[in-house]
C-alpha positions, 0 to 999 in steps of 0.5 A: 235589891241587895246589889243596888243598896251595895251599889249606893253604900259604895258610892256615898262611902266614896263620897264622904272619904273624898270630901274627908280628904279634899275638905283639908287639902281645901285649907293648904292649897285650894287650887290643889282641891278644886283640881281634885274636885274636878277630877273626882266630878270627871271619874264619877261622870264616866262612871255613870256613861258607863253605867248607862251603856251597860243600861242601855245594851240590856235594853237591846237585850230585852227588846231581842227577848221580847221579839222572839216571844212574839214571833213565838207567839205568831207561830202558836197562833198560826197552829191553833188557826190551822187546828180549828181550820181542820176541825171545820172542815172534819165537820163539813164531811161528817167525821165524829170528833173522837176519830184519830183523822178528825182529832189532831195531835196536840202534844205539840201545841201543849209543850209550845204554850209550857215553853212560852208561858215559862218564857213570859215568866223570866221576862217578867222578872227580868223586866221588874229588875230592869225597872229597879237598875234604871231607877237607881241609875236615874237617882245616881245621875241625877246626884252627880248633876247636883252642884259641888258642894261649897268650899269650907268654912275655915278656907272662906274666912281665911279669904275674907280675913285677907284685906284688900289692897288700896290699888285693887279696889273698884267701884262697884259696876253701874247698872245698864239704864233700861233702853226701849226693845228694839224692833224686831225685823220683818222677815215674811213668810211667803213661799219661793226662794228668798232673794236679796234686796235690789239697792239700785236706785232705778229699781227702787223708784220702779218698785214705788211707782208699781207700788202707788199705782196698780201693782200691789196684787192679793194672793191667797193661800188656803188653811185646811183642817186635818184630816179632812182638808176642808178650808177653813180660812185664808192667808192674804199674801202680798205681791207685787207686779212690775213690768209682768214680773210677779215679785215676792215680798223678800225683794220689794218689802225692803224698799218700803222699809227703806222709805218707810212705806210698810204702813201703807203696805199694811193699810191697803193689804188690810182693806182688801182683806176686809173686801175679802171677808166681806165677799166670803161672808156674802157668798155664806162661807165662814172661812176667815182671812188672816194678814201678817201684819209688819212689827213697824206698823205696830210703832205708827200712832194711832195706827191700831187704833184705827183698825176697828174702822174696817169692821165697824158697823158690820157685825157680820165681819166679827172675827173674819179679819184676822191679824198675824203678829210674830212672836217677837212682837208679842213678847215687846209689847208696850202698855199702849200697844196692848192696850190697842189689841185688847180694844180690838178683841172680839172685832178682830182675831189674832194670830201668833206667828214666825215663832222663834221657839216654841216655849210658848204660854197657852194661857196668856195666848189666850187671854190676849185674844189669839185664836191661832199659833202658826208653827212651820211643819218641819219645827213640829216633825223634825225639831232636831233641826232647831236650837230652841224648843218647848220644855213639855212634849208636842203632843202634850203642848197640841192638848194645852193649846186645844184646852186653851181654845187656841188652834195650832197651824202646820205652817209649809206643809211641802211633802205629802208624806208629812201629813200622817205625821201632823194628824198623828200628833193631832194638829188640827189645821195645816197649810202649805203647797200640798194642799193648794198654792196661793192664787191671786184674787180676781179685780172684781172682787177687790174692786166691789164697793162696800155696803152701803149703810141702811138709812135709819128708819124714824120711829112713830114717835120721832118726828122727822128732822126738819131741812137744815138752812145752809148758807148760800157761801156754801153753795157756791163752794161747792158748785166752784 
């Protein structure tokens, strides 16, 4: 205790004999002083690097200590296994207890466990002055990483009292007027390798024509839980099939955008999705099927509001189409645009994906209806990788999301060896080639008709709508 108050004694008395010197040379010469500020901020940073290394090889040191006390530790176990072992079977022949074979010689063991309990004592002490260095040493460097302090008083009202020349005076900046959020580009999320976009306008009216015709196929991929791999939803990815050629949506996607046919990608991959769910809710599975929705969609008129038709009327589809939105979108969303997504809660479910970071709001994910939060594996398990992360630890952010009600996906689970990892850290759902490859969806399934709508029955105390006159015009109309 006493070299820890001597350390902070000699580091505040150093502190105030250098403002007690910089706080005059600040009056003359203020460049001189903020050099010297500098170079007092420079040395006290080293200081504490080196502080931190002598910290960090005592650690090594204790962490050396703690592991021959468990080896020892190993070995008095080992003894008392082999004792007891002996004493069972001095039983087993009938050996009284008292005879020198049957009792063995404990000396050995008494001196083992004196040696190990006086060991336990040092590293107890050692630990608790550890404890005491690393918390003075946390309170030091957090000191050196406050803010310098500002300049004197006498300095700044020198500077204030000197009048500004006429030439140098400027109006002061105008402020930016406010522009609408750019839309963020569609970047999908489909396993292979990305190809760039083909320009060639022979290519480009192929890929419509494929595209208006028979080519746009739906591949789904399974979400499994953790760990016991049992499916819980799909994923519908969208492919498209020109001259036997299976292309993934890095190379035809550009071309629609080109020619702004992403709404009608989007329109056609989100009924098939509602045949889907509606056959998975036939057959009795309560798996869902979730669709990435593209950002440009979201700027269509009357394009979300529009959505609630592919569910209506069929209570059964609750929550069964899901919606994928990334997280750019979700941070852009205008009053309309909100305002269409709280119409569709309850109806239909939304997904938070492609994440940009992972500084995300549990909480307002939440009451903006999101079930789920997609994050690639490898931004959970080796996040070294990535600029940008959560400020709280991923378990704990697994929790909040769990307390949210909000499930979290491992999205590209690619290796094997990663699954561990992910149960670990208590991620409740997972996808990716490991667990099975997205398929293609069987043309009968999408070509089913939909349900028909039951015929209202009269009530006994409703009498029955009389024929209605139609005009004979009409007949011929529709008989032309």
């Amino acid at each position: 205790m006493a070299r820890i108050v001597g350390r902070r004694t000699s580091l505040w008395a150093t502190s105030l004999l250098g403002l007690c010197l910089i706080g005059p040379l600040a009056v003359f010469t203020p460049l001189g002083a903020s050099l010297a500020l500098a170079a007092a901020g420079l040395i006290l940073g080293l200081v504490a690097q080196l502080r931190a290394n002598r910290l960090a090889a005592r650690c090594d040191k204790l962490s050396g200590e703690v592991d021959v006390l468990s080896q020892r530790l190993l070995r008095i176990e080992t003894v008392a296994r082999a004792i007891a072992e002996q004493q069972v079977r001095a039983a087993d022949a009938g050996l009284p207890a008292d005879r020198p074979e049957a009792a063995p010689d404990t000396s050995s063991l008494s001196a083992g466990i004196e040696e190990v309990t006086a060991e336990i004592g040092l590293l107890s002490g050692i630990v608790r002055e550890l404890a005491a260095v690393v918390a003075a040493q946390d309170g030091e460097i957090a000191g050196l990483k406050a803010a310098p302090p500002p300049p004197p008083a006498r300095a700044v009202v020198r500077a204030e009292a000197r009048p500004e020349p006429r030439s140098l005076q400027v109006a002061p900046p105008r402020r930016p007027e406010p522009t609408a959020p750019p839309i963020p580009p569609w970047t999908p999320r489909a396993p292979g390798r990305s190809t760039p976009a083909i320009r060639d306008p022979e290519r480009d009216a192929a890929l419509l024509e494929a595209f208006d015709e028979q080519g746009l196929e739906v591949h789904l991929q399974p979400v499994v839980s953790l760990p016991q791999r049992k499916v819980v939803s799909y994923e519908a990815l969208a492919r498209l099939r020109v001259a036997g050629e299976i292309l993934s949506p890095e190379i035809f996607v550009p071309v629609l955008e080109r020619h702004g046919r992403t709404t009608d990608l989007d329109r056609r991959m989100l009924q098939r999705v509602a045949t889907i769910a509606r056959h998975l809710a036939g057959r009795g599975s309560q798996a869902a099927v979730a669709y990435g929705l593209s950002p440009r969609s979201l700027f269509e008129p009357g394009f979300l509001r529009s959505l609630g038709r592919l569910v209506e009327g069929e209570p059964d589809l609750s929550g069964r189409v899901m919606l994928a939105l990334p997280q750019a979108s979700w941070r852009s969303l205008d009053a309309e645009q909100a305002g269409a997504l709280a119409d569709l809660r309850g109806r239909i479910g939304f997904i938070l994906d492609r994440p940009l970071d992972l500084r995300l709001d549990p909480l307002a994910l939440a009451d903006r209806g999101v079930a789920q939060v997609k994050v690639p594996a490898d931004l959970l398990l080796r996040p070294g990788s990535y600029q940008t992360l959560s400020d709280i630890a991923l378990e704990d952010l697994v929790a909040a999301f769990a307390r949210a009600g909000i499930r979290l996906v491992a999205d590209g689970v690619e290796r094997e060896t990663d699954v561990p990892d992910l149960i670990e850290l208590d991620v409740p759902l997972a996808q990716g080639s490991v667990f099975a490859p997205a398929r293609v969806v069987r043309s009968e399934v999408l070509n089913a008709p939909p349900p028909e709508a039951p015929e209202p029955v009269p009530t006994p105390n409703e009498a029955p709508e009389p024929p209605q006159r139609r005009p004979f015009r009409d007949f011929l109309r529709r008989a032309g």
